[in-house]
Structure formats: structure tokens, C-alpha cells
N, C-alpha and C positions, 0 to 999 in steps of 0.2 A: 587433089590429095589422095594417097593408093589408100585403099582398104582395110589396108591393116590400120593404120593411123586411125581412124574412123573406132576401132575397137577401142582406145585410149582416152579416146575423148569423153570428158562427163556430161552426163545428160545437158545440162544447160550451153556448153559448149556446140553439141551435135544439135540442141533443135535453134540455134543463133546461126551454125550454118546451114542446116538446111531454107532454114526463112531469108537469109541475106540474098544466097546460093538461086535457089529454087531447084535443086538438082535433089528430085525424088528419089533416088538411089539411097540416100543419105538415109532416106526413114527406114529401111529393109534394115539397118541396124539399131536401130530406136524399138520397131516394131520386133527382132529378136530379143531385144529384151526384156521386152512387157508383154507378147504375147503370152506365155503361155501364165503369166501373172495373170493378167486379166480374166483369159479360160478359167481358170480355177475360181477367181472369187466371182463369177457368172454361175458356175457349177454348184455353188455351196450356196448359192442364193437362188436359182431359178429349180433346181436336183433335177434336169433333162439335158441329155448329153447335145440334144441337136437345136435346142432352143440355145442353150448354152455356148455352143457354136458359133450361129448366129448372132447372138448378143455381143460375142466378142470381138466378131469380123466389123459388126456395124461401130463399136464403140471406138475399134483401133483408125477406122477409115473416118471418124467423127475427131478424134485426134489431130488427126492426119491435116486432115480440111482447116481444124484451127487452131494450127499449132502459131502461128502467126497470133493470135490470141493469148498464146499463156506469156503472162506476167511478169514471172519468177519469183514470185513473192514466197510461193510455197516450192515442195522439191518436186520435180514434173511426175513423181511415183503417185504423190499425194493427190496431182489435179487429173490423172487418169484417174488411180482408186476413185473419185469423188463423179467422175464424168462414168464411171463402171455401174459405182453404189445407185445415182439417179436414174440409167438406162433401168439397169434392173428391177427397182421399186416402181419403175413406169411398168414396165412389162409385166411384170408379177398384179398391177393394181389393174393394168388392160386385163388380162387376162382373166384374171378371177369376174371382173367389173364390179370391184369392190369403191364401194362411197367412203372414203377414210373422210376424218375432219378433224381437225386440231385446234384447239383452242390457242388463243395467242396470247392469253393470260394465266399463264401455268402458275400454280400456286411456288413459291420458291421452297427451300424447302428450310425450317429452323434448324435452331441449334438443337435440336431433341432428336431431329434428324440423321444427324454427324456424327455425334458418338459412336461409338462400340458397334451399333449395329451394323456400318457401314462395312465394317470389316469381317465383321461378324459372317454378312453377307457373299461378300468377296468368297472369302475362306472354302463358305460352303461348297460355290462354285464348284473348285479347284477336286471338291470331294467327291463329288457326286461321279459314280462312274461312265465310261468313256461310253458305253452302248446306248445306257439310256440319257446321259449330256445329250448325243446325238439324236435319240426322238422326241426328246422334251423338244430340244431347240427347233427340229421340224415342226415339231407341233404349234408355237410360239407364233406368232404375227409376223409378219417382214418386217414391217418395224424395229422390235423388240431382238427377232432375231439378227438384223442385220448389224443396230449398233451392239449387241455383245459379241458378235463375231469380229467386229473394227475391235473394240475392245482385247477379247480375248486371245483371238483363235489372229489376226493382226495385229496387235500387240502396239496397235494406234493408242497417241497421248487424248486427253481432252481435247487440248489444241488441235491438233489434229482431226480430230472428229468434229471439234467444233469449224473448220474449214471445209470439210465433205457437206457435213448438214448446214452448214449457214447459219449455226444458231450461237446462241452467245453461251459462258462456259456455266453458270446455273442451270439452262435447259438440258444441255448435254450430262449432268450431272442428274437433274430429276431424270430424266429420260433413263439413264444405265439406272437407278436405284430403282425404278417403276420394273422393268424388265429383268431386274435379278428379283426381286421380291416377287415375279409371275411367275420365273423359271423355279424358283425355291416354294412356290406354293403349288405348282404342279410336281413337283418332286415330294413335298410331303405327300401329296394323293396317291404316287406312285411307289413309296416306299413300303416294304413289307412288314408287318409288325410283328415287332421282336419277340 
């Protein structure tokens, strides 16, 4: 099949022949696509341009190796971002040798929950300006920062995030409410009084 054709074909298409095939050529178009995708959410998640680098050579060649592995169940943008999102939070928890621990019984959250605040919330986000969004969220935990960046700055459903994270859609939900009410209470600290 000439090359050009190869530019035509939709992701699910291109990695069904490259796996039927075995002709590695095939992925130098797959890999133009998502490279410099993946660069970037490494970038916004590790902030070091050579680690960042790395992260992204090892994840695209971790693709690569099991692409013979994806499903299709989700869109293959979704099970790179999600194979991106877990290199990363390894690297970032190596690195620091931070002991994270999660409880597997997260409280859910009520209907008192739901209301108005939730938007409330939202909202504020959207407000808060672009310099200091940018070092609140540095400042934030990888955790907290990485799913409101799926959220925001990716523009990932629940669904979605609930396929990166493996978590069912109430955790993903406590989870964004916990980290907009951290980013909204370091924003109150940081806001100047009127």
C-alpha cells in the first residue's frame, strides 16, 4: 500500500494493518501523529524538557511493542493518553519517592454534594487567571493536577477519564471535586484582598 494511502486511513484501520502486516513502516505514521501529542501532555506533567523527551520516546516505543494488545474498545488517542497519563505519574512518584496511598473506600459523595456548588466550582476555575491557574496547578499534587488537566486543559468526558484511571464514574467525580476545592482553596490563599 504507497504512503500516501497510509495518511487516509483511521487510526483503527492503520494499527489492524500494521498488526496483521508486521511492516513497522506503518507505525512512523501512527507515531506522526501522536508524537508530538504525547510530548506535550509529558511536558505539562513531568515541566522538564529532557525528561519529557524521554518519557515520550519510551511511551511511543511501549505502544509500539503493544499495539497487538489494544482492543478497540476505546479510540487508540484515549489508550496512548491513558499508557502517557500512567508512565508519567510512575515517573513523577519514582522520582520524588513519594508513598502515595488511596483508600479503596472513598466516601461517595451526597446529594448536598451536587448542587450548586458543583458549578459553582467549575465556574470558578474558568475565572481564576491564566498565570497564577498555571502555578496553583504546579503547585497541586500529580494527582489532582493531572486529572483537571484531562478534565480541563484535555477537554476528556468522565468516561474518559474513567478509562485512563480504571476507576468507576463516582470516584472520578469525588476525585475532580476534591482537586477543584484544593485548587479553589489555594486560590483563596493567594488572592489579594480587596
Amino acid at each position: 500500500m504507497p504512503a500516501k494511502e497510509w495518511q487516509h486511513l483511521p487510526d483503527k484501520d492503520l494499527i489492524q494493518l500494521i498488526v496483521t502486516t508486521g511492516n513497522t513502516a506503518l507505525f512512523g505514521e501512527l507515531y506522526d501523529r501522536y508524537a508530538n501529542k504525547v510530548f506535550r501532555k509529558c511536558i505539562s506533567m513531568v515541566k522538564h524538557t529532557e525528561d519529557a523527551q524521554d518519557l515520550a520516546h519510551d511511551i511511543l516505543v511501549k505502544a509500539f511493542l503493544n499495539l497487538a494488545n489494544f482492543a478497540g474498545n476505546s479510540s487508540f488517542s484515549t489508550w496512548i493518553y491513558a499508557i502517557t497519563y500512567n508512565r508519567c505519574i510512575d515517573f513523577i512518584r519514582n522520582k520524588h519517592k513519594l508513598l502515595i496511598t488511596e483508600t479503596e473506600n472513598e466516601r461517595l459523595p451526597d446529594a448536598s454534594d451536587e448542587g450548586d456548588a458543583g458549578n459553582i466550582s467549575e465556574k470558578e476555575i474558568f475565572e481564576i487567571e491564566i498565570d497564577l491557574l498555571k502555578r496553583l496547578l504546579h503547585e497541586l499534587n500529580e494527582d489532582d493536577r493531572a486529572i483537571l488537566l484531562m478534565k480541563y486543559q484535555d477537554d476528556m468526558s468522565v468516561e474518559e477519564i474513567q478509562q485512563v484511571l480504571k476507576l468507576n464514574s463516582s470516584a472520578v467525580k469525588m476525585r475532580l471535586k476534591r482537586a477543584r476545592d484544593r485548587l479553589r482553596a489555594m486560590h483563596n490563599k493567594h488572592r489579594l484582598p480587596e
